[in-house]
C-alpha positions in Angstrom: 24.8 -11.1 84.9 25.6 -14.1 87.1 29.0 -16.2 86.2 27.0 -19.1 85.2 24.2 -17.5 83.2 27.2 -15.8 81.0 28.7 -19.4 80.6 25.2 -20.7 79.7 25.2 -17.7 76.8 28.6 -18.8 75.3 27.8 -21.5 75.2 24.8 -21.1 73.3 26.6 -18.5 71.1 28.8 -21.3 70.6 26.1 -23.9 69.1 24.1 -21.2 68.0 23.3 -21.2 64.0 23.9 -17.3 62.2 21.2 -15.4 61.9 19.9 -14.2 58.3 18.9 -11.0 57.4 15.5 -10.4 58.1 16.1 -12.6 61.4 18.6 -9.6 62.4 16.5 -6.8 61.5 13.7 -8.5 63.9 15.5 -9.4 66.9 17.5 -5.8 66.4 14.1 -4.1 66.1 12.3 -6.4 69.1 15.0 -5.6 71.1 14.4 -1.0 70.1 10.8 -2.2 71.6 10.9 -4.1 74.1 14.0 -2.1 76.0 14.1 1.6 74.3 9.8 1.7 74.8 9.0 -0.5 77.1 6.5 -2.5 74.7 5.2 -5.5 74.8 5.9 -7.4 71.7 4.6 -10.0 69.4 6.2 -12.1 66.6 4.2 -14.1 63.8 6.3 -15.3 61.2 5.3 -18.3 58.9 6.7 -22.1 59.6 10.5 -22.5 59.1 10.9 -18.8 59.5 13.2 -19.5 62.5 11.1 -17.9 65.2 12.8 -19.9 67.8 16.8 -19.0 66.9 15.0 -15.3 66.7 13.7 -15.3 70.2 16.4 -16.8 71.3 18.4 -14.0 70.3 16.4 -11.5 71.2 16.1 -12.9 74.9 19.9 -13.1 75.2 19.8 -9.0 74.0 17.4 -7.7 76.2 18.9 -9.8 79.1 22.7 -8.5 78.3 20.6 -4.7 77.9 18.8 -4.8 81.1 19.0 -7.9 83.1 16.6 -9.9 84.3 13.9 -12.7 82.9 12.6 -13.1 80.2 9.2 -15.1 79.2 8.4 -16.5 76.1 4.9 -17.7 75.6 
């Protein structure tokens, strides 16, 4: 991982709310999937679920696991 992609991670980590429970189990469980099985994966969660912190913190996983880019749609 580049200097300034690291930086960019603290300081997201920085500004970065907690995640809850459920959020955890998800991004720990996207991350199994996506890295562990290479699978494609999908997330649907209702509005004000926090699907944006999520895949934020499941991009900054895979990236620290395997490098990279990562594409959200």
């Amino acid at each position: 991982m580049s200097l300034q992609r690291q930086q960019d991670f603290d300081e997201a980590n920085r500004i970065r709310p907690d995640l809850s429970g459920y959020q955890d189990r998800i991004v720990s469980q996207g991350a199994e999937a996506i890295v562990e099985r290479d699978k494609d994966l999908m997330i649907e969660a209702p509005t004000g679920a926090g699907k944006t912190a999520i895949l934020s913190k499941l991009a900054q996983k895979v990236l620290e696991r395997e490098g990279g880019k990562v594409l959200i749609l």
